[in-house]
C-alpha positions in Angstrom: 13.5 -22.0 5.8 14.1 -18.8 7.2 16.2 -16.2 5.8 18.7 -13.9 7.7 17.3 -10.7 6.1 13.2 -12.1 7.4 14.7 -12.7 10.2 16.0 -9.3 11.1 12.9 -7.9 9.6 10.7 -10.2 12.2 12.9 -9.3 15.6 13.1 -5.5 14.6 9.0 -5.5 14.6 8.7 -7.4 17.7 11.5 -5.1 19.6 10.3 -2.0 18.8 6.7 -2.8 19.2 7.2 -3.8 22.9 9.4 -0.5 23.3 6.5 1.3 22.4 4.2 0.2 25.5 4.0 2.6 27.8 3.1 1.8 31.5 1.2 4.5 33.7 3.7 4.7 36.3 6.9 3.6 37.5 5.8 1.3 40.4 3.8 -0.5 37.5 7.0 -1.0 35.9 9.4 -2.4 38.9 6.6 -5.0 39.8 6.4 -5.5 36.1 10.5 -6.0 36.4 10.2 -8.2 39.0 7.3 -10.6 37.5 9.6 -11.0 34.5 12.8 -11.6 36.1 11.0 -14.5 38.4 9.8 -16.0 35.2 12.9 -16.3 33.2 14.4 -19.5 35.0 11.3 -21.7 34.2 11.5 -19.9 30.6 14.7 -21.3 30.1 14.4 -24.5 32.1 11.8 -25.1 29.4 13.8 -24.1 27.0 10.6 -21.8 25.8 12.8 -19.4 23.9 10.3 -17.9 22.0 8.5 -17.2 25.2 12.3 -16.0 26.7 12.7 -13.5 23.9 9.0 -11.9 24.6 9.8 -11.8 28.2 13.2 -10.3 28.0 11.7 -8.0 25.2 9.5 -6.6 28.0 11.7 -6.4 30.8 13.9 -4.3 28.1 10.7 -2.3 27.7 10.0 -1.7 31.3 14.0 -0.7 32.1 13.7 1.8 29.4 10.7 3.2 30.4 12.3 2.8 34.4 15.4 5.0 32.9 17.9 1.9 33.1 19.4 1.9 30.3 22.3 -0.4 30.9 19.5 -3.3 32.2 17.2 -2.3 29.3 20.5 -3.1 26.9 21.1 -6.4 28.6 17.3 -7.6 28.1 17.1 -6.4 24.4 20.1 -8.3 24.1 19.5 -11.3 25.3 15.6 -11.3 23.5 17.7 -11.5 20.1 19.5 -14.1 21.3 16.6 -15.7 22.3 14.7 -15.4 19.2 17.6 -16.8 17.4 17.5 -20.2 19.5 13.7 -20.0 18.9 14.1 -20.1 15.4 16.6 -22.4 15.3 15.0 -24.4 17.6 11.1 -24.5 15.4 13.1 -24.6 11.9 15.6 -26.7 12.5 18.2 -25.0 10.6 21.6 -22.9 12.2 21.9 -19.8 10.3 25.0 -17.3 12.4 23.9 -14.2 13.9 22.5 -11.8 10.8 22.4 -9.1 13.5 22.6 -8.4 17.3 22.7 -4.8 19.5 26.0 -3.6 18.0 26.3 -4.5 14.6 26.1 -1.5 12.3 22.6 -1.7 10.1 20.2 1.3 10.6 17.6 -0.8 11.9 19.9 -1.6 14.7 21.1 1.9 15.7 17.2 2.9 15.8 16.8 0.4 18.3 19.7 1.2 20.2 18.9 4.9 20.5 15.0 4.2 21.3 16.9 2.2 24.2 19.3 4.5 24.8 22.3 1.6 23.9 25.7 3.0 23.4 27.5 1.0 20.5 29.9 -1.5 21.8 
């Protein structure tokens, strides 16, 4: 059974380990941005939610790194979410949000200023 806590743990390491890529310029990026965006309906079609939370992880990644932090927010955002319904999905247990963007633990505010996410 997973535990809130591991949980938070698990999605901090994955989100800031894509955040740390770094792409070699920014036309890279925008055709990066655009592969992922076009692979995100058949992610969720599938419901593939694992695969939707590494995606959107990504396309957080490449908005950062793009200087869009508003998109990058939205992405990071919705990866959590997605990791959520992956594990809830794979374990078969519904445990409430431990943690999303906004909430107030440090591991959260580092990710929000790596992304440059104001607090909501």
């Amino acid at each position: 059974m997973f535990r809130s806590a591991k949980f938070s743990a698990a999605a901090l390491c994955v989100l800031m380990g894509h955040a740390s890529l770094a792409s070699g310029d920014a036309s890279g990026d925008r055709k990066l941005v655009a592969e992922l965006r076009a692979s995100l309906p058949s992610l969720v079609v599938a419901e593939d939610y694992r695969g939707l939370s590494d995606a959107t992880s990504r396309l957080a990644s490449a908005y950062h790194r793009l200087g869009e932090p508003p998109e990058a927010c939205k992405a990071l955002s919705q990866s959590l979410e997605s990791y959520r319904m992956a594990v809830q999905k794979e374990s078969g247990v519904y445990e409430a949000a431990a943690s999303n963007v906004n909430d107030d633990s440090d591991g959260m505010a580092e990710v929000r200023a790596r992304f440059g996410c104001a607090q909501i």
